[in-house]
C-alpha positions as CSV (number, residue, x, y, z in Angstrom):
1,X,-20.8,35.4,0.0
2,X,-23.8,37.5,-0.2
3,X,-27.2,36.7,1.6
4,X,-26.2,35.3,4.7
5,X,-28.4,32.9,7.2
6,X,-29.6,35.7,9.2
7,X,-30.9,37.9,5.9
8,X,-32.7,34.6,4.9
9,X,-34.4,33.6,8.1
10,X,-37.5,36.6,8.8
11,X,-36.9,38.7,12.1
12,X,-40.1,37.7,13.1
13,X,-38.8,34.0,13.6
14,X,-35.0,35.4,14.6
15,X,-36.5,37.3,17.7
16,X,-39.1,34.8,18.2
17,X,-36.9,31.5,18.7
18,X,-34.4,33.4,20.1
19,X,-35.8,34.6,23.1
20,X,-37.8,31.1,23.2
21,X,-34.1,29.5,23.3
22,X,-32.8,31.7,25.7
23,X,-35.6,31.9,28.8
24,X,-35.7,28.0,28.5
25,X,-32.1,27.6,28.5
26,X,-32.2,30.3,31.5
27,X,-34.7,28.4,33.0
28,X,-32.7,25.0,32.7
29,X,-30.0,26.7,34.7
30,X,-32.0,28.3,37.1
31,X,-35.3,26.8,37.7
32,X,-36.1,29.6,40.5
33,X,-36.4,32.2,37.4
34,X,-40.0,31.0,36.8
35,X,-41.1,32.8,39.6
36,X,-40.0,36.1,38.4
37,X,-40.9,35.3,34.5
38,X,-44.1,32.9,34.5
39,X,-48.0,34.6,35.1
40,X,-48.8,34.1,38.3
41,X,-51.9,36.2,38.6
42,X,-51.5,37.3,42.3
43,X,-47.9,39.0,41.2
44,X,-48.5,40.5,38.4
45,X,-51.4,42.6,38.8
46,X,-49.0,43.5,42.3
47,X,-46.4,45.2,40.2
48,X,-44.6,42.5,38.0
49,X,-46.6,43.6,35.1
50,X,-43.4,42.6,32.7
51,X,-45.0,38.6,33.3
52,X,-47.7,39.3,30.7
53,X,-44.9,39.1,27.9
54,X,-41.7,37.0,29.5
55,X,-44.7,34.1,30.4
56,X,-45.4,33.3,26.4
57,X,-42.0,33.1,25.8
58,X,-40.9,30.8,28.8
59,X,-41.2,27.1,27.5
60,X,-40.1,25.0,30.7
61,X,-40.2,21.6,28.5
62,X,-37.9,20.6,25.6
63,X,-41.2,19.6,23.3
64,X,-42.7,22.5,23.9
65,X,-40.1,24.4,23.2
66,X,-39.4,22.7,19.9
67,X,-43.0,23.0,19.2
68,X,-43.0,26.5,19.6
69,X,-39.9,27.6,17.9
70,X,-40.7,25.7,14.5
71,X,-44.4,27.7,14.7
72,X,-42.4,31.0,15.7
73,X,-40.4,29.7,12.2
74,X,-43.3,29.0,10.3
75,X,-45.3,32.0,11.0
76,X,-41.8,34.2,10.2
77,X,-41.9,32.3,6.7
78,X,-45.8,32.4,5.7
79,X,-46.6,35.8,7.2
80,X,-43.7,38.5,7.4
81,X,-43.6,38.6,3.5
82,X,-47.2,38.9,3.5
83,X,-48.0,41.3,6.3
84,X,-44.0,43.2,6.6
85,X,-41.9,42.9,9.5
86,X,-43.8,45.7,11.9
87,X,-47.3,43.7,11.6
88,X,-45.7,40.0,11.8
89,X,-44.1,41.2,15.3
90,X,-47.1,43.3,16.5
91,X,-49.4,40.2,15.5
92,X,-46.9,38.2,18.3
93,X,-47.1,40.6,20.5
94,X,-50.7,41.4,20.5
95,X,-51.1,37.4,20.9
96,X,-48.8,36.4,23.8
97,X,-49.7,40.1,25.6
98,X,-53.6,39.3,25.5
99,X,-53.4,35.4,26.5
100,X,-51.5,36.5,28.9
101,X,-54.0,39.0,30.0
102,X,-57.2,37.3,29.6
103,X,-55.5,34.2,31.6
104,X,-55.0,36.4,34.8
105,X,-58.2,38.2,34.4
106,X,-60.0,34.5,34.2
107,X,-58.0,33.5,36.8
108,X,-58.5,36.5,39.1
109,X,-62.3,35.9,38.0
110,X,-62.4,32.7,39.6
111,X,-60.8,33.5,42.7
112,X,-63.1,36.3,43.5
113,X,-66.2,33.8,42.9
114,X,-64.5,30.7,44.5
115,X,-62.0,32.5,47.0
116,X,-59.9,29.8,46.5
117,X,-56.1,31.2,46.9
118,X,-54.2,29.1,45.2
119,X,-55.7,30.2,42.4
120,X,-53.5,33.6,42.7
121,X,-50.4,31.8,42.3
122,X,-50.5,29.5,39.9
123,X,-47.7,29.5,37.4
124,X,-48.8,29.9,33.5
125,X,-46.3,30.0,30.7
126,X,-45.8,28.6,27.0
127,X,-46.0,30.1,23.6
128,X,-49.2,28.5,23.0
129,X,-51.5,31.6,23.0
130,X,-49.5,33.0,20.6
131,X,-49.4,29.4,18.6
132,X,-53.1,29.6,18.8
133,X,-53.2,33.0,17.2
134,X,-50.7,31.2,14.4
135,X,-53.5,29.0,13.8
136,X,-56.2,31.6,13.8
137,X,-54.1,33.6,11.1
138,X,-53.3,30.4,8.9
139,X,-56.9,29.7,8.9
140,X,-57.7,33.5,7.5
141,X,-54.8,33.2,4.9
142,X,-55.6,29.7,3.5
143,X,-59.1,31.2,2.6
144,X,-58.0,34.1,1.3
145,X,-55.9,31.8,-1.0
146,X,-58.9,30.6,-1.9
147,X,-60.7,33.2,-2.9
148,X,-57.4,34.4,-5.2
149,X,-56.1,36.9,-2.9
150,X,-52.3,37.0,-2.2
151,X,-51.9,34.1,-4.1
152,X,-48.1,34.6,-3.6
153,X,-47.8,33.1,-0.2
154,X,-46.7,29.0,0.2
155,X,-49.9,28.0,1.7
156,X,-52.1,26.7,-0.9
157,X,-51.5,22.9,0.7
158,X,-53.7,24.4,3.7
159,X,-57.1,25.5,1.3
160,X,-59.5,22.7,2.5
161,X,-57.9,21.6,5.5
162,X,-57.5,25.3,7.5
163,X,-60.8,25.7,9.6
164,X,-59.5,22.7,10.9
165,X,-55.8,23.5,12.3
166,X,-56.8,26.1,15.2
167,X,-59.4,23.5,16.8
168,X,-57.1,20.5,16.2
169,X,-54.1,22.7,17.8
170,X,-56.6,23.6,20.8
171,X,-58.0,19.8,21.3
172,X,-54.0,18.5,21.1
173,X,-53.0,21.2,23.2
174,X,-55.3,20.1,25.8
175,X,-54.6,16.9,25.9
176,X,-51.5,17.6,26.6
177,X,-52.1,19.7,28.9
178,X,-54.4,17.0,31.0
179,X,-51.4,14.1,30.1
180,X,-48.8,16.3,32.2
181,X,-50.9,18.0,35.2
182,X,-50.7,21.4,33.5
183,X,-54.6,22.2,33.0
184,X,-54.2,25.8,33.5
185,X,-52.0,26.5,30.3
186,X,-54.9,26.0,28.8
187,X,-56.1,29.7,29.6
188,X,-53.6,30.4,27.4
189,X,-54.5,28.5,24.0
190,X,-58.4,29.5,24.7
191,X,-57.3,33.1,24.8
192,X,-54.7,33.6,22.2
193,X,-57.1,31.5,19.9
194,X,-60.2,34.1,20.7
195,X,-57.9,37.6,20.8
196,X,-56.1,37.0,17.9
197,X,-59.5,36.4,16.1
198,X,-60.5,39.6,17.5
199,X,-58.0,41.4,16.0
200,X,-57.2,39.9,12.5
201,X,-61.4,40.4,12.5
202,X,-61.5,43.8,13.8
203,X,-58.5,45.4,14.0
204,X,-55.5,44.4,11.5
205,X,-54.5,47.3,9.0
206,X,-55.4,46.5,5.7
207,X,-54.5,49.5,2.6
208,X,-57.5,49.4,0.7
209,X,-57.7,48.2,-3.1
210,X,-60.0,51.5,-3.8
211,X,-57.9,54.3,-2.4
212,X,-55.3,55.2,0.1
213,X,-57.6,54.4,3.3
214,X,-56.5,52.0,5.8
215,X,-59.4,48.8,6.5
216,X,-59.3,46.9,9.3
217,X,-59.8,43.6,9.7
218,X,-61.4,41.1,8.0
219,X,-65.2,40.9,6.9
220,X,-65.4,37.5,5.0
221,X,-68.1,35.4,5.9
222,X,-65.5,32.6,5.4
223,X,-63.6,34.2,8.3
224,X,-66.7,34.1,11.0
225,X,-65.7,32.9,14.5
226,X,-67.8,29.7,13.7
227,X,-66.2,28.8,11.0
228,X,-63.0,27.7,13.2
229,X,-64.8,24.9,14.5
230,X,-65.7,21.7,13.1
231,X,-69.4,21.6,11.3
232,X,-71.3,20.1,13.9
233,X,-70.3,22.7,16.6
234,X,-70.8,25.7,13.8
235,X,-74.6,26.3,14.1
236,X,-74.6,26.9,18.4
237,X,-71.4,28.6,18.0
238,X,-72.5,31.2,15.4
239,X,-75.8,31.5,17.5
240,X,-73.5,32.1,20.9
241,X,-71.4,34.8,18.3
242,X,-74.1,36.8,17.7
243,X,-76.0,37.1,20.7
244,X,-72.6,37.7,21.6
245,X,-72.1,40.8,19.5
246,X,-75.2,42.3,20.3
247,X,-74.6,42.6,23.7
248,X,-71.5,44.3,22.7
249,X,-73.1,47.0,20.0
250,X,-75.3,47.5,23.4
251,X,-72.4,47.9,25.6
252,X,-69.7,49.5,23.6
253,X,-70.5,53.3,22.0
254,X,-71.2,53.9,18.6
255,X,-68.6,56.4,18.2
256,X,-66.3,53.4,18.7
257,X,-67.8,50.9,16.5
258,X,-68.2,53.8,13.6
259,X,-64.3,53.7,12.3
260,X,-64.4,49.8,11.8
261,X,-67.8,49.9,10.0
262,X,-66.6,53.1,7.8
263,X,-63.3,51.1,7.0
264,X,-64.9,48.1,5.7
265,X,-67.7,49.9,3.9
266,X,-64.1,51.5,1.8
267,X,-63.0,47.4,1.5
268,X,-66.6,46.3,0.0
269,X,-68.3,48.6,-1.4
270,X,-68.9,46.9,-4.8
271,X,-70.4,43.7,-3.0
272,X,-73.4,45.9,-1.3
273,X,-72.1,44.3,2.1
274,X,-71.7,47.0,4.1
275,X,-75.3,47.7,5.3
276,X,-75.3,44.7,6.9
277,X,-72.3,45.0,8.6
278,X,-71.7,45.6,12.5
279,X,-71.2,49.1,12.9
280,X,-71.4,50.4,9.2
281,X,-73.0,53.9,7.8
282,X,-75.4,53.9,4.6
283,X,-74.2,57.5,3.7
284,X,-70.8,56.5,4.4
285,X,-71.2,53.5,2.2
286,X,-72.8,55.8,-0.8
287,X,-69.5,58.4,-0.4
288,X,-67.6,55.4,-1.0
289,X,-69.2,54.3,-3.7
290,X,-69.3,57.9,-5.5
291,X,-65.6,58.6,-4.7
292,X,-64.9,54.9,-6.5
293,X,-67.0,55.9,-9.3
294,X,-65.0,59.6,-10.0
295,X,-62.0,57.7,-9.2
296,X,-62.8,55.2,-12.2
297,X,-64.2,57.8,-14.5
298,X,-60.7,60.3,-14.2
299,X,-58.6,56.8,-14.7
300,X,-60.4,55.9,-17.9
301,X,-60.4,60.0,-19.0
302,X,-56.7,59.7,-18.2
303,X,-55.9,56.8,-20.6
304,X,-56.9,56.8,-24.0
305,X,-56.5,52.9,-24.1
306,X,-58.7,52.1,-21.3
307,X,-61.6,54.4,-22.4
308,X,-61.4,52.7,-26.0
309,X,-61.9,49.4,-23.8
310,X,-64.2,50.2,-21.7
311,X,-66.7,51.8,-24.7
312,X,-66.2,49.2,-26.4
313,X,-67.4,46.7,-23.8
């Protein structure tokens, strides 16, 4: 019989759930193991560096590792097909490696401004960073949906209802958190939730309609930072954002911001967007725009059919 189980099921979700099932099952048999795979902040900045990845996939309870092994599944389903196998896994890892990160670094934070020591060995762990980020993506696809791009994905159910699923997962996630003594996982939720914004904004590879350029990240007004929050909250958030962002145009070199703005003046040329993006070039922009133009001229001089079209239009 051809077409197996494991050609069915993504690799995304295979090495996801797998190594969820494994560490807990580890775990299970020998609880001491969480010292050597959990974040604790004092220990890995002291040489166990490997804790910023085994933490997000150590689930120490049985609902949260059946939680996180059906988003693990979910995400495999909606997004490998849609991105390929090398983004779906480098969107994980990106995820649980910069929770993971931003946790210790809050952490560390507080410990140097409270010099409380138990803060350095606290013990964080759990896919939810990474689930987070899940959200954070879903959110970005459902509007694409909307706006008719990549119709081909089985998310149309979540158009309406998106900008709601990463604060709802945060605010359940919390509460769960405060129901069984374990307010520190939190870190990890915040973080995954804000990093993998970061990136699918600012960093995702995206081959460009126009040409062979790469884009990165995501420009939509629909995918602003405030518009994962609920209504009420979006006005001080999007004012927080942008203050925000300027101290970072202030902070961060030009040279650094020029490849993001460049890329996405390639992505939207034909909406006029790019001079007021972050970053972006007007003589850049006006290449773009001139390369897009010979490009469509030597397509219509190519084709007979399209030229009769287009004169006739």
């Amino acid at each position: 019989m051809e077409g197996g189980l494991g050609e069915r099921v993504p690799l995304t979700s295979r090495i996801g759930v797998g190594l969820l099932v494994s560490l807990h099952v580890a775990y299970c048999a020998m609880p001491s193991l969480s010292g050597w795979l959990s974040l604790i902040p004092g220990l890995t900045f002291s040489g166990m560096i490997w804790q910023l990845l085994t933490s997000a996939f150590l689930e120490r309870s049985t609902i949260g590792l059946l939680v996180s092994s059906a988003a693990c599944a979910l995400f495999g389903h909606i997004f490998e097909p849609r991105w390929g196998q090398r983004e779906a896994i480098r969107f994980v890892v990106v995820c649980a490696l910069a929770s993971a990160l931003g946790s210790c670094v809050f952490v560390m934070a507080t410990f140097a401004a409270t010099r409380s020591e138990g803060l350095l060995f606290v013990e964080l762990s759990g896919f939810s960073g990474v689930v987070a980020g899940i959200a954070v993506a879903i959110h970005q696809a459902a509007h694409s949906e909307a706006r008719g791009i990549a119709t081909a994905t089985p998310i149309g159910w979540l158009v309406g209802e998106s900008r709601k699923v990463a604060m709802l997962y945060l605010l359940i996630h919390a509460s769960w958190c405060l129901l069984t003594g374990h307010t520190v996982d939190i870190l990890l939720a915040a973080h995954g939730l804000l990093f993998a914004w970061v990136y699918l904004r600012f960093y995702q590879p995206h081959a460009s309609e126009l040409d062979s350029s790469t884009v990165l990240g995501d420009a939509s007004e629909a995918f602003a930072f405030a518009s994962m929050f609920f209504p009420a909250l979006q006005p001080a958030i999007d004012s927080i954002s942008r203050a925000t962002w300027r101290v970072v145009q202030v902070l961060v070199p030009p040279s650094l911001a020029q490849p993001r703005g460049a890329s996405l003046e390639a992505a939207l040329p034909q909406l006029g967007a790019g001079e007021h993006l972050p970053g972006s070039n007007p003589s850049l922009a006006e290449q773009r725009r001139a390369r897009a133009a010979r490009s469509l001229e030597e397509r219509l001089a190519a084709s007979p059919t399209l030229a009769k079209a287009s004169s006739a239009v």
